[in-house]
C-alpha positions in Angstrom: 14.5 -42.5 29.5 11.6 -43.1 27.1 10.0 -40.6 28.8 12.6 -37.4 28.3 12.7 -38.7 24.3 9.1 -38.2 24.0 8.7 -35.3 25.7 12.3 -34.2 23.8 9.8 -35.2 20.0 7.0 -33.4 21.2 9.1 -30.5 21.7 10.9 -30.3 18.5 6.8 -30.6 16.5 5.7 -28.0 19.0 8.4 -25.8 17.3 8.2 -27.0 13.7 4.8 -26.7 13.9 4.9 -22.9 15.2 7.4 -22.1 12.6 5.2 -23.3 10.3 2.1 -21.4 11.5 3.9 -18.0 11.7 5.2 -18.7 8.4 3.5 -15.6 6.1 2.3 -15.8 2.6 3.9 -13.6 0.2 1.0 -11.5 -1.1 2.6 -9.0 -3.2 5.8 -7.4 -4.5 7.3 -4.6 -5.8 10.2 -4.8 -8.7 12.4 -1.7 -9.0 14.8 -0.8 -11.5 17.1 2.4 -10.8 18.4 5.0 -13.4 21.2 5.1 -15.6 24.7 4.9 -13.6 24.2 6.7 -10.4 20.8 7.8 -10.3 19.3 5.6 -7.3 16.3 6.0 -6.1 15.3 2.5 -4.7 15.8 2.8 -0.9 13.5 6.2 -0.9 11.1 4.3 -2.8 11.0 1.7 -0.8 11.1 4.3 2.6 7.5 5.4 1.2 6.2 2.8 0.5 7.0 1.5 4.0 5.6 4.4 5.4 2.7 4.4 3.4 1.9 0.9 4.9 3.1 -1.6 1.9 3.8 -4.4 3.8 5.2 -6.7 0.7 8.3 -7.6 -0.7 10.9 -5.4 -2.6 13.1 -5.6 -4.5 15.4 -3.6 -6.6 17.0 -5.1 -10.2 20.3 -4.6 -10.8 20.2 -3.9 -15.0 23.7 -1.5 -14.9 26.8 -2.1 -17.0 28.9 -0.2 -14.2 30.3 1.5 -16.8 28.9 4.6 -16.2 25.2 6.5 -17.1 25.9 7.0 -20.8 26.3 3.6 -21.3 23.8 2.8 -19.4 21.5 5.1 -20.9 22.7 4.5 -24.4 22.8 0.6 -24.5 22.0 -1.2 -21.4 18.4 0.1 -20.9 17.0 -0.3 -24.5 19.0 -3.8 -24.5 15.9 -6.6 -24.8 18.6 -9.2 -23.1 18.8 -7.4 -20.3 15.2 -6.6 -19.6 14.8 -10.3 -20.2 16.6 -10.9 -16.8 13.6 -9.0 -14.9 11.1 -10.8 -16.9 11.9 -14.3 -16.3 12.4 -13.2 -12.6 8.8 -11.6 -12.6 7.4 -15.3 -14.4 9.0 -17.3 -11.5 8.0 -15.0 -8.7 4.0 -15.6 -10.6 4.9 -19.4 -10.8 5.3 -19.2 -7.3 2.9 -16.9 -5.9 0.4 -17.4 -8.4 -2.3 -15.1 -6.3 -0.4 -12.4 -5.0 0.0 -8.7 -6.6 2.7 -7.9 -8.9 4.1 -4.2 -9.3 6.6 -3.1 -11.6 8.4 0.7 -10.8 11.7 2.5 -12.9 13.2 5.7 -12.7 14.4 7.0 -15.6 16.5 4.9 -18.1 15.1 2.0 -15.7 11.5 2.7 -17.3 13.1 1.3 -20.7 14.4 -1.7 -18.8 10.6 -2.0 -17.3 8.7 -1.6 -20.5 10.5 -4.0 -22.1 9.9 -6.6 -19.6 6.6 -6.7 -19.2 6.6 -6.6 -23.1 7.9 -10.1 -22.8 6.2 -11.6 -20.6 3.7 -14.2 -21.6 0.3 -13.5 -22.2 -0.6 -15.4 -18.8 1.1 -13.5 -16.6 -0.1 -10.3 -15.2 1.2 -7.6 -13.4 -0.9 -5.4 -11.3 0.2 -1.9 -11.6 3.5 -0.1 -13.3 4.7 3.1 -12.1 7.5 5.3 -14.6 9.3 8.2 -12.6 10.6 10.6 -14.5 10.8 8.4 -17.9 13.3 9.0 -19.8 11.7 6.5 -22.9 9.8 8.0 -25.5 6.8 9.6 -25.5 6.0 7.7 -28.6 6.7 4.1 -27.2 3.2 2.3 -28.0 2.4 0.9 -24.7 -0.2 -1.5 -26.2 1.7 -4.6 -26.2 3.1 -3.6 -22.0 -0.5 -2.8 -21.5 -2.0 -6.7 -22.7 0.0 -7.7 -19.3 -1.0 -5.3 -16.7 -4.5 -6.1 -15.5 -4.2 -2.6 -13.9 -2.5 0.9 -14.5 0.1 2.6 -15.4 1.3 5.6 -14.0 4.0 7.8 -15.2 5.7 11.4 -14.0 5.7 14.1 -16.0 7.1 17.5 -15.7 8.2 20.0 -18.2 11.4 21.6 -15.6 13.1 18.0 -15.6 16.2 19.5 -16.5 18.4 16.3 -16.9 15.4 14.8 -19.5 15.3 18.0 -21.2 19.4 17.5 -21.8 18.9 14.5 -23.7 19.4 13.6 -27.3 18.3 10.1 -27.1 15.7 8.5 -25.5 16.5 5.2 -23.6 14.8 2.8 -25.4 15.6 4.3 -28.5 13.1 5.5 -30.2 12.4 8.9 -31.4 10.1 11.8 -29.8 10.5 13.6 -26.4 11.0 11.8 -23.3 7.8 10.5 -21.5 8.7 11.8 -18.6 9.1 15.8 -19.9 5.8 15.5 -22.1 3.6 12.2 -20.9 3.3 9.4 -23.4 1.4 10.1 -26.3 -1.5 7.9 -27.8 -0.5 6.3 -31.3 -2.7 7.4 -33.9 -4.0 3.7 -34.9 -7.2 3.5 -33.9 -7.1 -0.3 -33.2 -9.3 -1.8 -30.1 -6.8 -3.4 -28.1 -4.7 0.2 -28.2 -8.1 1.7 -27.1 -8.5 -0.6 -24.2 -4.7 0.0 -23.1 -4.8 3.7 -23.0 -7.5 3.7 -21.3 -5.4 2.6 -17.9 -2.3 5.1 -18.9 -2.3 7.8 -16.3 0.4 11.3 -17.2 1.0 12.3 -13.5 2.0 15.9 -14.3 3.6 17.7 -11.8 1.8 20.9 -9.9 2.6 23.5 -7.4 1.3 21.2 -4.7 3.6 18.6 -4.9 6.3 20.6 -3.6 4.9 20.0 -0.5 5.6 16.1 -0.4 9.8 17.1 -1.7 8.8 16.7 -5.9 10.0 19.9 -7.3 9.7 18.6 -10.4 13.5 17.6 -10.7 14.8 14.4 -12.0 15.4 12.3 -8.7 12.9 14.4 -6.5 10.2 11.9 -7.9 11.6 9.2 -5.9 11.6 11.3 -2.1 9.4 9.4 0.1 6.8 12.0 0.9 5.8 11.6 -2.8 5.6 7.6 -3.1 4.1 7.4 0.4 1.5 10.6 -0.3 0.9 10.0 -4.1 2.2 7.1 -6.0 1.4 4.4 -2.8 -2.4 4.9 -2.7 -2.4 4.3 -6.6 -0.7 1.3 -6.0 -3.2 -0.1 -3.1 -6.3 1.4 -4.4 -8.7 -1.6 -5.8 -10.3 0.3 -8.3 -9.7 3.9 -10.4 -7.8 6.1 -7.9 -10.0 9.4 -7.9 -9.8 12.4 -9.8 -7.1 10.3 -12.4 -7.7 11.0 -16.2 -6.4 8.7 -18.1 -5.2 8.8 -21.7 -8.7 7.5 -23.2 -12.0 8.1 -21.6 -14.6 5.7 -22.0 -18.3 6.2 -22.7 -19.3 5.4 -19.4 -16.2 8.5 -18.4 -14.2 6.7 -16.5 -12.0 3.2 -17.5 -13.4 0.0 -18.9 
């Protein structure tokens, strides 16, 4: 009788033990906030990513009212409160996973939601890279403030035939100027050090003719199909250093990025 127990004990460490071991450490994730109303994009994101061998987490952030993309567009995304939501969700996931990789992705009016999130997060938490599709915030949008908490890039999509960005009369996040996403963001005219630094990691992704060969015709949505993430946003996001042949907004002495 004694003998079955301990043999039952050593069985039931054996296991815990094993679960334990195979347990995995989270080591990075993705946060995804879809467009206004019913312009969803986060399972193709997430299909390219997949297939361009991102093996962490995803997940996408609810920020819509339900009550259709104008709303959405007009009040949800530019909304602090509800950018807040991702925020605090980023700080815990850092709390938690203090070492692992942090990326931040929108889709149009989701890009306001994304911007302002990182622009409240506190100064010690860091995100790794930030990727805009087809941005429907404002050109004009000083990114100086996002940039102080992305130890990394960002990347945004630009192209001039986006026909649902070039209908718009207001930008998502409220502010004046042409959408980011028809025009890439622009550089504010202060001259100040810290905006330096932070344009100096914003990349315009504009689209060209060879893009039509991964499914980005250079319409709204299309910036989501997985042949694009997997063959063009994906290595940005698991490169350790500048991806090649990027420009970004401000060239350093040394022509490349501090």
């Amino acid at each position: 009788m004694h003998i079955a127990r301990r043999s039952f004990s050593i069985l039931i460490f054996l296991s815990l033990s094993s679960g334990c071991a195979a347990a995995k450490p989270i080591m990075s994730i993705v946060y995804f906030c879809d467009g206004a109303g019913w312009y969803a994009g986060s399972s193709s994101v997430q299909s390219g990513l997949r297939q361009a061998k991102f093996d962490g987490e995803f997940e996408r952030y609810g920020w819509s009212t339900l009550l259709g993309p104008g709303t959405d567009h007009l009040i949800a995304a530019r909304n602090k409160g509800v950018a807040r939501g991702l925020s605090k969700r980023i700080q815990k996931f850092h709390n938690q996973h203090p070492h692992a990789d942090i990326f931040v992705m929108g889709l149009s009016a989701g890009t306001a939601v994304v911007l302002h999130a990182i622009e409240q997060l506190p100064a010690s938490v860091k995100v790794k890279h930030v990727v805009l599709l087809s941005s429907s915030a404002s050109a004009n949008h000083d990114l100086t403030a996002a940039m102080q908490r992305v130890s990394g890039c960002l990347y945004n999509t630009v192209s001039r035939s986006d026909a649902i960005l070039n209908s718009l009369g207001v930008n998502a996040d409220g502010r004046d100027g042409s959408p980011a996403g028809s025009t890439g963001f622009r550089r504010p005219r202060k001259r100040k050090s810290e905006t330096i630094a932070a344009y100096r990691r914003v990349v315009n992704l504009p689209w060209k003719p060879a893009y039509l060969a991964y499914d980005w015709d250079g319409g709204h949505v299309a910036a989501t199909n997985p042949k694009f993430i997997r063959a063009v946003i994906a290595p940005r996001l698991m490169a350790d250093g500048p991806f090649p042949l990027d420009r970004p907004m401000v060239i350093s002495s040394s022509g490349g990025m501090d």
